[in-house]
C-alpha positions, 0 to 999 in steps of 0.5 A: 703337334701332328699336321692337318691336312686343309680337307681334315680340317674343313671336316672338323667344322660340321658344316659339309653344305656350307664348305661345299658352296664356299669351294664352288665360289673359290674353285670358280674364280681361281680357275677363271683367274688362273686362266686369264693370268696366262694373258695379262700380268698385271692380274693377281689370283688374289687380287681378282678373287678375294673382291668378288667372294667377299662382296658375296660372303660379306653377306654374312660375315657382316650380317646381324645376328638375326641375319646369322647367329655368330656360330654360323659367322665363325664357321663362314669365315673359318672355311673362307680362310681355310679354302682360300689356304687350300687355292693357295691365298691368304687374306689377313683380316679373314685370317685373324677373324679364323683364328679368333673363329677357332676360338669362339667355337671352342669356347661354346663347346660348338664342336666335337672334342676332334676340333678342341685337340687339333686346335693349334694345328688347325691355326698352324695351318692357317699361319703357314705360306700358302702353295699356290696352285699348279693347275685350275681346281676343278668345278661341280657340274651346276645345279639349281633349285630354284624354279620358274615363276620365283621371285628373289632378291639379290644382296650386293653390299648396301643394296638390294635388288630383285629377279624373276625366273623366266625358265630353268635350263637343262636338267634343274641347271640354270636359271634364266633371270630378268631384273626389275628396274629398282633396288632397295636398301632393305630386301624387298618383298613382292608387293615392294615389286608392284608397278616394277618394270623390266631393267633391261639393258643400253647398247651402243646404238641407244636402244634399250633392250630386252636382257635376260641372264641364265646365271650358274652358281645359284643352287642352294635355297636358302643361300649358304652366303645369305646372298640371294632370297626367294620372297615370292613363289608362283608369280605369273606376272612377269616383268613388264618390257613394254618399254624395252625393244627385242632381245639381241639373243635369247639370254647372256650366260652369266655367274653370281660373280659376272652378275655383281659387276652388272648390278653394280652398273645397273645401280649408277 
């Protein structure tokens, strides 16, 4: 049996986008965790990474079949755990679940006979130690296809919440996003916004103000990770902050990954 490298073997899964926004969110928090292991020892790569990716990529992994058709949660899951692998990581319930990825996809003929042949290397490759990493894995420059006046909802575990898009920053980069004071169990459309207000935010002093975030991460729409959905397009009607006193600064520059912990809170 020939080795395979982790690249040969993403490669073979057919699925170049969906690989591509998987290493975007692993190389993001790798090299965030690399950077603040350097100053506490408590913290793990591991132990900081695999809560926030699957709290976004559970998004898929466990949606309904209407949601993400088997195949499509068997090539998630295969490329989670084989780049994971590449940023020296392991999981073992993503890694049993690739396994099991591997042989779904070879029993509905899904991929190239390439996959088929190299199907024991693939899964030595996945039961081998992982290496971890000896520097921060670089990052793609960001990149945005969402567009002002967009409304979308966002997906945290059993809930969901919406967002306006005030503005795109630079050059298609960033949104700059304000979130709505609800959240949903099932994903709202815009008329479940109707009478919404701003979220905004509370500081030390009491106040509760204005809180705008200009977000990197959110390129691709539809979303690969099924995370985040546009459900209104063109809404001039902006979030009311008529209750909210002014901004501190213009926005707070965030990621899809800082935003979870923000949601979290905004829902308590």
């Amino acid at each position: 049996m020939n080795a395979i490298t982790h690249q040969q073997a993403l490669d073979k899964l057919a699925a170049h986008q969906l690989m591509q926004v998987i290493e975007d969110d692993v190389a993001s928090l790798t090299s965030t965790a690399m950077s603040y292991a350097k100053h506490d020892q408590q913290l793990t790569v591991t132990g900081y990474v695999l809560p926030q990716l699957l709290a976004r990529w559970n998004c898929v992994l466990n949606a309904n079949d209407d949601e993400a058709t088997p195949l499509y949660r068997d090539k998630t899951v295969l490329a989670l755990a084989l780049l994971l692998h590449k940023h020296g990581m392991t999981e073992a319930a993503i890694t049993v679940c690739a396994l099991q990825a591997i042989d779904n996809l070879n029993a509905a003929v899904a991929l190239s006979d390439a996959f088929f042949r190299n199907t024991d290397a693939i899964k030595a490759l996945l039961n081998s130690p992982a290496q971890a990493l000896k520097k921060r894995p670089s990052t793609r420059d960001n990149l945005t296809f969402l567009r002002a006046q967009d409304v979308i909802a966002i997906q945290l575990e059993q809930y969901y919440y919406a967002a306006y898009v005030h503005e795109i920053k630079g050059f298609n980069e960033y949104p700059v996003i304000e979130f709505y004071r609800a959240r949903f169990e099932h994903r709202p459309d815009i008329a479940a916004l109707q009478g919404c207000t701003a979220q905004g935010e509370t500081y030390n002093d009491g106040k509760t103000r204005i809180s705008l975030h200009a977000v990197c991460g959110m390129r691709h729409v539809p979303d690969p990770a099924n995370q985040f959905h546009l459900i209104a397009t063109g809404i001039t009607d902006k979030p009311d902050q008529s209750h909210l006193t002014a901004s501190v600064g213009l926005y707070a520059m965030s990621d899809l990954f800082r935003l979870q912990a923000m949601m979290r809170k905004t829902g308590n």
